[in-house]
Backbone bond lengths (Angstrom), bond angles and torsions (degrees), N, CA, C in turn:
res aa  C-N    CA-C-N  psi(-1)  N-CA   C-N-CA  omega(-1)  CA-C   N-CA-C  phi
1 X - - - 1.447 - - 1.522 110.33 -
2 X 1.375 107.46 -48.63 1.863 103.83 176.27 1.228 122.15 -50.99
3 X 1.623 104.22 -48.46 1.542 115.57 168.34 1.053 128.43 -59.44
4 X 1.351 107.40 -37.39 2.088 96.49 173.35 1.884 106.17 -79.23
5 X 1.525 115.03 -29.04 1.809 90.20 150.06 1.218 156.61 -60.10
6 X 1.392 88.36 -34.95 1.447 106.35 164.73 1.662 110.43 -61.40
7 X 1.022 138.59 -34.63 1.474 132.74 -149.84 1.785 98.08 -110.47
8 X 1.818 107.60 -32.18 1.760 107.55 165.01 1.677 103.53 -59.53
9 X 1.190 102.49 -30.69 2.166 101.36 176.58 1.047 119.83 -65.08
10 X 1.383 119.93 -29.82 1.196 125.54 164.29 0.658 146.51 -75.17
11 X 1.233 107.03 -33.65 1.637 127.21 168.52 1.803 103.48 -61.61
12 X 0.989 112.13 -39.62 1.597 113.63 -160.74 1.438 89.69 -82.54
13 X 1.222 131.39 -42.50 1.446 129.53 178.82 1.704 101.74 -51.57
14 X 1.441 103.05 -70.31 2.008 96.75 177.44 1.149 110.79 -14.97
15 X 1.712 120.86 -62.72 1.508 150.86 -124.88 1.506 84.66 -84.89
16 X 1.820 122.61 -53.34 1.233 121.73 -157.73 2.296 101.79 -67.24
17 X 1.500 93.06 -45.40 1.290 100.61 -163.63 1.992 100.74 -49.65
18 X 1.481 93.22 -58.95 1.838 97.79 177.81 1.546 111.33 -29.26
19 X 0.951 100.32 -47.43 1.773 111.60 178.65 1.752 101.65 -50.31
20 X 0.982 121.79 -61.36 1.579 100.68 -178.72 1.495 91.47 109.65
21 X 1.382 133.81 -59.54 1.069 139.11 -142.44 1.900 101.52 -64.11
22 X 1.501 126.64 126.63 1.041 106.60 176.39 1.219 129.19 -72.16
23 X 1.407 123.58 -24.79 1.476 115.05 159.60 1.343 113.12 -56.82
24 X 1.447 142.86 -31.37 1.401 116.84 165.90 1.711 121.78 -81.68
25 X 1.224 99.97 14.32 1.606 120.63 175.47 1.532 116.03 -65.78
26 X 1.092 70.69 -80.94 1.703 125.03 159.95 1.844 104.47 -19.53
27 X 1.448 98.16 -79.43 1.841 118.37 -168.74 1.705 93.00 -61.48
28 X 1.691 110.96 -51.59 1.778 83.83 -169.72 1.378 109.91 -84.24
29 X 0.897 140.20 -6.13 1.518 138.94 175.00 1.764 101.89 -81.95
30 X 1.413 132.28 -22.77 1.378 128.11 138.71 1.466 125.27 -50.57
31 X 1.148 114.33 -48.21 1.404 132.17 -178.86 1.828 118.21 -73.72
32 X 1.289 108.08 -29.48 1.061 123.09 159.60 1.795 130.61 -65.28
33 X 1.587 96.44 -50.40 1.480 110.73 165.61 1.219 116.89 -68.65
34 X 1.340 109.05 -21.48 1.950 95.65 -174.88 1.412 115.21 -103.18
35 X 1.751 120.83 14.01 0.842 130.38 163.32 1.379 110.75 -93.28
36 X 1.204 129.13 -35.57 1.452 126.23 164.31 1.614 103.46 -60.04
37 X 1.248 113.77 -44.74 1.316 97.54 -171.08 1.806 122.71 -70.53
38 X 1.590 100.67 -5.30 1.402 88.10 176.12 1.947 121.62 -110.73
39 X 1.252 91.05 1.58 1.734 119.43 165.38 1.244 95.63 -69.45
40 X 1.439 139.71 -39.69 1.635 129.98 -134.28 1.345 79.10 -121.75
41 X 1.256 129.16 -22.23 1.659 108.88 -172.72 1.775 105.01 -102.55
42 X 1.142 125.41 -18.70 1.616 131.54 136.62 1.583 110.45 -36.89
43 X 1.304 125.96 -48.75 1.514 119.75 170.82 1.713 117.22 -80.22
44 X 1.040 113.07 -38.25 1.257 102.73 167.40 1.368 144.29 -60.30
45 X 1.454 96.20 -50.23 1.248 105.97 149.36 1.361 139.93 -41.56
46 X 0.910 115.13 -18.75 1.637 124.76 174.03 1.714 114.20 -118.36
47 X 1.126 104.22 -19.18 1.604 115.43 158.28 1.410 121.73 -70.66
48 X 1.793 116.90 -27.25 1.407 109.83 155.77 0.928 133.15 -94.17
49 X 1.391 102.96 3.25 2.305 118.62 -177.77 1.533 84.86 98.17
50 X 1.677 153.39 18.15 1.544 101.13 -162.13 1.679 78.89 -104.45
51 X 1.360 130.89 11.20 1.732 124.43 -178.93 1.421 81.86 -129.51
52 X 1.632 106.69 156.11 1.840 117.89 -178.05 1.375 94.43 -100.32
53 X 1.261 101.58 136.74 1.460 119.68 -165.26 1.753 111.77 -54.21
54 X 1.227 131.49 117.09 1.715 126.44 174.84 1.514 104.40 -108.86
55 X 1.200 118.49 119.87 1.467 103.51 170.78 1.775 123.34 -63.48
56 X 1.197 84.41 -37.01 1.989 93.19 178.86 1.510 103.97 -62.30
57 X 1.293 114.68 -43.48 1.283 105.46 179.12 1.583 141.55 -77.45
58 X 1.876 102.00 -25.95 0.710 108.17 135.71 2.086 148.85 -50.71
59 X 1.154 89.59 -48.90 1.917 99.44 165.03 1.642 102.66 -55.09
60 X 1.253 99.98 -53.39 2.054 96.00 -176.51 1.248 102.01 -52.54
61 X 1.121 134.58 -38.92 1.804 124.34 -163.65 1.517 81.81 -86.58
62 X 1.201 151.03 -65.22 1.352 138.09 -131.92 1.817 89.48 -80.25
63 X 1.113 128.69 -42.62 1.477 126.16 -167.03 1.740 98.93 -75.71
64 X 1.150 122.25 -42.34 1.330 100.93 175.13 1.913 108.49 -88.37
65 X 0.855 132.35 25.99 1.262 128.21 169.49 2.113 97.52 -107.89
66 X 1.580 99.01 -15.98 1.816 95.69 173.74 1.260 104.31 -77.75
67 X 1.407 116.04 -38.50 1.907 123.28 -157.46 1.984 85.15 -85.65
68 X 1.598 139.47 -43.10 1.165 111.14 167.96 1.299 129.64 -64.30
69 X 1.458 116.87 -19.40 1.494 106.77 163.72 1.400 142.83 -73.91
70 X 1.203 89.05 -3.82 1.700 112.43 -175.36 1.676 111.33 -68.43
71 X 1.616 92.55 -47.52 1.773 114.38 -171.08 1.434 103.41 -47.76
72 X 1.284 135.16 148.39 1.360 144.44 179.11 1.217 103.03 -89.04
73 X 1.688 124.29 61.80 1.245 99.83 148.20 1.434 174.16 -43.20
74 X 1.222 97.91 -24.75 1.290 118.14 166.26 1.486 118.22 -55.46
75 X 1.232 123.28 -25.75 1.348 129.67 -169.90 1.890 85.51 -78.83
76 X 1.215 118.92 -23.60 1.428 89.44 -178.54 1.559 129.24 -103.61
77 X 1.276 97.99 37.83 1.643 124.36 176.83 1.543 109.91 -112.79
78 X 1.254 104.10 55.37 1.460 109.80 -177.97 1.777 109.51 -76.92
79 X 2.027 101.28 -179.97 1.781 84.20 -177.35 1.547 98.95 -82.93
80 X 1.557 90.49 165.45 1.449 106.31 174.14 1.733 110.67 86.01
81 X 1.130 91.47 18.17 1.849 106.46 172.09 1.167 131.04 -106.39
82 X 1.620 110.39 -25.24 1.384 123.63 167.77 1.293 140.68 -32.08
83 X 0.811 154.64 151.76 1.469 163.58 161.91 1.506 120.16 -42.06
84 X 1.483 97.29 -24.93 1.952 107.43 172.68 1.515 91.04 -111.39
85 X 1.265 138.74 3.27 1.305 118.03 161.06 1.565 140.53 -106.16
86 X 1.473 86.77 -20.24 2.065 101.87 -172.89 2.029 103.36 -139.83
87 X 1.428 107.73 113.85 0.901 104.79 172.88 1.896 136.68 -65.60
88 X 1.678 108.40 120.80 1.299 101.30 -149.92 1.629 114.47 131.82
89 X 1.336 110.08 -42.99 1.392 112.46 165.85 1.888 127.00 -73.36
90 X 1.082 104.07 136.67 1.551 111.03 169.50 1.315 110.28 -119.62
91 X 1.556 130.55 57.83 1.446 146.80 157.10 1.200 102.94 -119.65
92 X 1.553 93.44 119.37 1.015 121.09 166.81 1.443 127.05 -55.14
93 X 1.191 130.52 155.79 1.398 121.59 -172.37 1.805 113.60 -81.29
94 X 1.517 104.42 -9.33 1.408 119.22 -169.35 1.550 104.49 -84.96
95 X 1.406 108.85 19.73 1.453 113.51 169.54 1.037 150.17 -84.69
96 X 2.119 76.24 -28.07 1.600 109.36 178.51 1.609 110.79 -101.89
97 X 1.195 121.50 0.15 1.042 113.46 158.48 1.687 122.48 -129.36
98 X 1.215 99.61 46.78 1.857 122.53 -172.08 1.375 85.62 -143.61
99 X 0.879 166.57 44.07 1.501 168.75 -129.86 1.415 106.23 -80.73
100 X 1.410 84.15 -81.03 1.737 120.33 160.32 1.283 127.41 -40.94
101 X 1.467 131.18 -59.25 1.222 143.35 164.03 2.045 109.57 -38.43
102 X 1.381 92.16 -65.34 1.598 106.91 -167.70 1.931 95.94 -65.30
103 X 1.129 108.80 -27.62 1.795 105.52 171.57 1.714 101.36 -59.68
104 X 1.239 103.90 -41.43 1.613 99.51 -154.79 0.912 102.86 -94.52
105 X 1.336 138.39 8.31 1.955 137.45 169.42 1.203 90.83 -112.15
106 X 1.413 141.80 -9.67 1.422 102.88 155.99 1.715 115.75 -103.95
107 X 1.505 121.37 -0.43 1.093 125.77 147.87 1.990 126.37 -40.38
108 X 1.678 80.91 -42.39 1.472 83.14 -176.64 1.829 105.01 -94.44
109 X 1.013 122.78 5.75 1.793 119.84 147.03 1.179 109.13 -57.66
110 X 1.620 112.94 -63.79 1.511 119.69 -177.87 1.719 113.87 -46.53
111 X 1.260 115.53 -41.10 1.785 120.58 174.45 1.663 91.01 -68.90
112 X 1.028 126.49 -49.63 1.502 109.04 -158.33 1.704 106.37 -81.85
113 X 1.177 123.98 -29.16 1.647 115.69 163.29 1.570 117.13 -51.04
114 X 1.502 111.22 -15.18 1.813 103.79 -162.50 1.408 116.23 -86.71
115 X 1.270 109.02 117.34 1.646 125.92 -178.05 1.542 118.81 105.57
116 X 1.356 106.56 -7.28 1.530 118.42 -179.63 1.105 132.38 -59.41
117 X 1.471 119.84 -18.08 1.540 134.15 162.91 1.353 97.32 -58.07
118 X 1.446 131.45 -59.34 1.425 127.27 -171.75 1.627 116.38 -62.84
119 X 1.604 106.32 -29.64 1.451 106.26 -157.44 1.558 88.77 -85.12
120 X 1.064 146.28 1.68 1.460 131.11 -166.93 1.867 95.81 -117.41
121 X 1.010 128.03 11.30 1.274 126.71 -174.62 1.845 106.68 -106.97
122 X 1.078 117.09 138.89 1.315 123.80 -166.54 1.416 134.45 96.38
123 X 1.420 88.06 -9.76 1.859 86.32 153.75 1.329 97.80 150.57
124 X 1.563 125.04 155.46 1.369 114.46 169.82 1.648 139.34 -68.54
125 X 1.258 120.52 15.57 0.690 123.31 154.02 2.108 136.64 -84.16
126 X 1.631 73.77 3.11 1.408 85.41 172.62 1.310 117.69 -103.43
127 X 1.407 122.28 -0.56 1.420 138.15 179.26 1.764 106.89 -89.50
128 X 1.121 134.16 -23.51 1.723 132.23 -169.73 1.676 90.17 -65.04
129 X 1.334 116.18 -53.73 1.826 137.87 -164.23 1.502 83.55 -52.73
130 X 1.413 109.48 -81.10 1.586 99.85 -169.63 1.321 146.70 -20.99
131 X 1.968 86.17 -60.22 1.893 102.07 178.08 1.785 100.03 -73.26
132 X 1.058 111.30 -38.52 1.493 96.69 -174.67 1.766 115.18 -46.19
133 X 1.615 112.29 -54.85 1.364 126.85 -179.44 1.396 96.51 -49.72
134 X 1.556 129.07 -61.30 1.203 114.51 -173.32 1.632 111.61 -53.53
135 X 1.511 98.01 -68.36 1.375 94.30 -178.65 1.469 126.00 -42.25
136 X 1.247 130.26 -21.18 1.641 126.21 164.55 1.314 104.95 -71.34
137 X 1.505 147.69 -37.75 1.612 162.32 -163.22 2.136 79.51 -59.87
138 X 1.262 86.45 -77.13 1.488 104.74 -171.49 1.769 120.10 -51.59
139 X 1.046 114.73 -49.49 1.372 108.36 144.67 1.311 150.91 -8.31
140 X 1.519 94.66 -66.70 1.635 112.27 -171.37 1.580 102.70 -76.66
141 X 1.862 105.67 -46.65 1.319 85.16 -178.53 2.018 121.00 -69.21
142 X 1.269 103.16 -49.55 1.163 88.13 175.26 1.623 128.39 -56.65
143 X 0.864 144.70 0.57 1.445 152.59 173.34 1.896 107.48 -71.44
144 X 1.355 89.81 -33.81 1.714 110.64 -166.76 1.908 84.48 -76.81
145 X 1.590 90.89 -75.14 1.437 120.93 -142.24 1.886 117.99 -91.19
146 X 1.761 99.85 11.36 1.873 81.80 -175.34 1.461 71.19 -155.32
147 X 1.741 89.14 154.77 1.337 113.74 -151.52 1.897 83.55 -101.15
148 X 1.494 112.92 143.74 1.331 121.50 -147.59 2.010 88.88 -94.61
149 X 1.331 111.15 144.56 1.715 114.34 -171.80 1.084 95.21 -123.17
């Protein structure tokens, strides 16, 4: 059931980017982030003790936090999406002319999700390693690339 939501989100995200339109830019690249953000706070949560550790549940957040890294986001940071252009955005304008850079920090999310379904299984102490790696992936780009709230 998670998985066929996760992948109808995606689909609608594709659907929004084809559109061009930056408000549908905009919405799935929201929709996109707040699905990472609620995979990663399923790991955290149990990486600081404040959720009791599930392995199944844990693997579900880490496997769909692999299948969201996969998605080509970047394609949905088109122009006219920025943070000085559409109210609602926290992209920075240094995106569009870091092109390259901002490709390759979220390239390296995609390296840092790989194998993580396995690495979080066996107890919670194998979950702190995880979110941290992610959370450094996630870091770098936003430090570069999102305007601080």
């Amino acid at each position: 059931m998670r998985q066929t939501i996760l992948a109808a989100s995606l689909v609608l995200a594709s659907g929004a980017a084809l559109a061009q339109s930056p408000e549908d830019a905009l919405e799935a690249r929201h929709g996109l982030m707040k699905m990472i953000s609620i995979e990663m706070g399923t790991l955290s949560g149990m990486a600081k003790g404040e959720v009791e550790y599930d392995e199944a549940a844990a693997t579900a957040a880490a496997t769909n936090l692999m299948a969201l890294a996969q998605y080509d986001a970047p394609k949905l940071f088109i122009e006219g999406t920025s943070s000085e252009d559409i109210q609602g955005s926290d992209a920075l304008p240094a995106i569009w002319s870091n092109r390259d850079d901002f490709e390759a920090k979220f390239a390296a999310l995609t390296e840092a999700t790989a194998g993580i379904d396995q690495a979080v299984a066996g107890g919670q102490a194998n979950v702190g390693p995880v979110v941290q790696q992610l959370g450094l992936a996630c870091r770098d780009c936003h430090q570069s690339y999102r305007m601080d709230r």
